[in-house]
N, C-alpha and C positions, 0 to 999 in steps of 0.2 A: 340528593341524586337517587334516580330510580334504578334498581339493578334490569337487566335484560331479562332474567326470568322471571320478572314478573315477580318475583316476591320483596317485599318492603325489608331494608335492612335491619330497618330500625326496632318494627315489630314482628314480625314474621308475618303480616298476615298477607295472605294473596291481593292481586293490584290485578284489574281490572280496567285495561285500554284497548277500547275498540278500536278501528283504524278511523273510522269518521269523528271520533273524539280528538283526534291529533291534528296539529297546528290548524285549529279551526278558525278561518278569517273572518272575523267581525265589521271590519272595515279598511279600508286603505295602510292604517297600519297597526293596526289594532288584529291579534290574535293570542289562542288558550289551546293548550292540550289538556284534555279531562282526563283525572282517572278515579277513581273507584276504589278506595283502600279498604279492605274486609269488609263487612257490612254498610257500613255507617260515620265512613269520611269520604268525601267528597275535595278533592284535590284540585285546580285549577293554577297552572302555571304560563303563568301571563307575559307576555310583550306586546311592547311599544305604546303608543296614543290612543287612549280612549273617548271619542268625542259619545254627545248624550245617545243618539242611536246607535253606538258600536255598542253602549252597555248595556240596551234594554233587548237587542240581540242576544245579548251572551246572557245575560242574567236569563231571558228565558228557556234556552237552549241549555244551560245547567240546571232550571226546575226542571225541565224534563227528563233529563236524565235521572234526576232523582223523582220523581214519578214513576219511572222505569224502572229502576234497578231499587230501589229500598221501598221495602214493605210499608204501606202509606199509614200505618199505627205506629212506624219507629221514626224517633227523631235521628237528627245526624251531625255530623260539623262539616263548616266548609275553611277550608284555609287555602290560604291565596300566594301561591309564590311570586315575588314581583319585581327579585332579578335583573330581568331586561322588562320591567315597565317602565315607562317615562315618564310619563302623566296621566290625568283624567279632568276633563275639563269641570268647570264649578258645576255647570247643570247637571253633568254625569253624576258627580260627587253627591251629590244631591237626592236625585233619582237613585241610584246605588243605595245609599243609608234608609230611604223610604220605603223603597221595596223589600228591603230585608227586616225590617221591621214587622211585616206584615208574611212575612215565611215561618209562619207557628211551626215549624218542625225544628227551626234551625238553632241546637241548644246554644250555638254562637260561633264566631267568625275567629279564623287565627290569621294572623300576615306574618309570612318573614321573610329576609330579604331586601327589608323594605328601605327606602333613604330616610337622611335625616330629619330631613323636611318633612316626610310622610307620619315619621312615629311621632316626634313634634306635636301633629296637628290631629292624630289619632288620641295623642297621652289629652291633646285639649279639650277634644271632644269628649275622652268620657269624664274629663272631669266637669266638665258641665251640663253632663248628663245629656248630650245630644244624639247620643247614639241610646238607643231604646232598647239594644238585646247585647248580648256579653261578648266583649271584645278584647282580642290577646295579641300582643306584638312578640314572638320569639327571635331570638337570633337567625336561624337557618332550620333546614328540614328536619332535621334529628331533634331540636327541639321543640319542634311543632308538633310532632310526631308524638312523641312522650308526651307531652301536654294532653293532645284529641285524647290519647287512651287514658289517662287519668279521670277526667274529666267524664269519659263514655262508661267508667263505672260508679260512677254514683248515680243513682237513680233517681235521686229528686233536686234539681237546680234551682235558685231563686234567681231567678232573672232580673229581678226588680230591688230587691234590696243589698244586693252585696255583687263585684264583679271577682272572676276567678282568682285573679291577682291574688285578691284578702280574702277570698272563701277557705280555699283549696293550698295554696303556697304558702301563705302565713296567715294565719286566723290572727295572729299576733298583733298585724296591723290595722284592722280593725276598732281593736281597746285601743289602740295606740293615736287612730285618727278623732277617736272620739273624747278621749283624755285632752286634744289641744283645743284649748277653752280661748274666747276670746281674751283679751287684754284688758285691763281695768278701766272705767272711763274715764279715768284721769290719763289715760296715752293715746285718745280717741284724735285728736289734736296732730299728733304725730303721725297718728295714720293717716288720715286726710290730707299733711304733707309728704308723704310719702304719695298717694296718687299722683297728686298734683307734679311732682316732680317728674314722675313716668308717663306722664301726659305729655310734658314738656319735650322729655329726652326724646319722644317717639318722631323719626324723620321718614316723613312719605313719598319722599321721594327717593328712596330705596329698597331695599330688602332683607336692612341688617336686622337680624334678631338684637333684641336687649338683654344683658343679663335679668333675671326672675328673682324677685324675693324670694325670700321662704316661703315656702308652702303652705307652713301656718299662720301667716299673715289673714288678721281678718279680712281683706278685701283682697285675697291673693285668686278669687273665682272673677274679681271685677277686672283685675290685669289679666287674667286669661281671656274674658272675652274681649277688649281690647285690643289684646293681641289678634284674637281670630277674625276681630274686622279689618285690622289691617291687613292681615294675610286674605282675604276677600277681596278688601279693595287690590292689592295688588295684582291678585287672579281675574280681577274684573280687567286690571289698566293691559294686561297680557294681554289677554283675548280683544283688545280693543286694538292693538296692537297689529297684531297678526291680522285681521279684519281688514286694518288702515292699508299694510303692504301688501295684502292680494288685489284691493281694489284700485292701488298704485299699480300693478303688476298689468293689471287688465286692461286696464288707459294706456302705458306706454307700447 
């Protein structure tokens, strides 16, 4: 929550909202208020539906601002409040992680707020390394807060080899992911039934999650993506969905 004077609780440092930054309409239901937190956080609190051009709207309309307002030699973070967001369609989804990809200023992205579904499919992403630049899921604003400003004093980030999680919070986990070794070939057997089983158990014509192995399962990155196609396909049968009842809609 932002105080009325303009200054952040959480840091002190002054906030920055224009009036044309506030509840900016993207599309039909789809809107952001931007704000400006000290130099070099970039704040965007989001509601409702975001289809592929509500977000290449918005996504350009916050470069700009950060064009504007921060010095084009310093990098910055953007964190995303998303509260009253609902969704974002797979294209947007898409489009979204692409484009930020390619925002060399942006030392990385924070959510909080977010549902379950969302950190889920976020925690899958980077473990599969689909998201290209450093990503953080906090609780709520205060510790997203804390996070940007930890994060905005270190001066040199590795983008590519370590995410904040294990750089900056626990280096500890680090030695810790890399100490779990695979299994011996003589359990190679069990692992391959073990797939096989969570092949079986997966029912598509639903939305249930399955419980997840352990993490250190040697093939615990092939049941992630697994997982992320089903949650794809099910994003696709949605949107096929909604398509089938407008086009009902429009005939009767």
């Amino acid at each position: 929550m932002i105080e009325k004077d303009r200054i952040c609780p959480v840091t002190g440092l002054p906030i920055i909202q224009k009036p044309e930054w506030e509840n900016v309409q993207f599309g039909k239901e789809y809107k952001i208020t931007f704000s400006l937190i000290g130099n070099n956080i970039l704040l965007l609190q989001i509601s409702g539906y975001a289809s592929l051009e509500d977000v290449k709207k918005a996504l350009a309309f916050s470069e700009n601002i950060a064009i504007e307002m921060i010095p084009i030699n310093e990098n910055y973070i953007l964190i995303e409040g998303l509260a009253k967001s609902t969704n974002i369609s797979r294209e947007a989804r898409k489009y979204f992680i692409n484009h930020l990809t390619h925002r060399k200023r942006i030392l990385g992205l924070i959510f909080y707020n977010t549902s379950s579904l969302l950190k889920f499919n976020i925690n899958l992403g980077k473990k599969l390394n689909l998201l290209k630049f450093n990503v953080e899921i906090s609780e709520n604003y205060t510790e997203a807060l804390i996070y940007a400003t930890k994060v905005l004093t270190y001066k040199e980030i590795d983008n590519k080899k370590s995410s904040w999680g294990e750089s900056l919070l626990d280096p500890a986990n680090l030695e810790k992911k890399k100490s779990n070794i695979a299994a011996k070939n003589k359990q190679n057997q069990i692992y391959v039934e073990d797939l096989l089983i969570h092949l079986n158990s997966i029912n598509w014509k639903n939305n249930d999650k399955k419980e997840h192995l352990d993490n250190n399962h040697p093939f615990s990155a092939v049941f992630n993506a697994i997982d992320l196609i089903k949650w794809e396909f099910e994003d696709l049968l949605e949107d096929h969905k909604k398509a089938n009842k407008k086009i009902k809609l429009q005939l009767d």
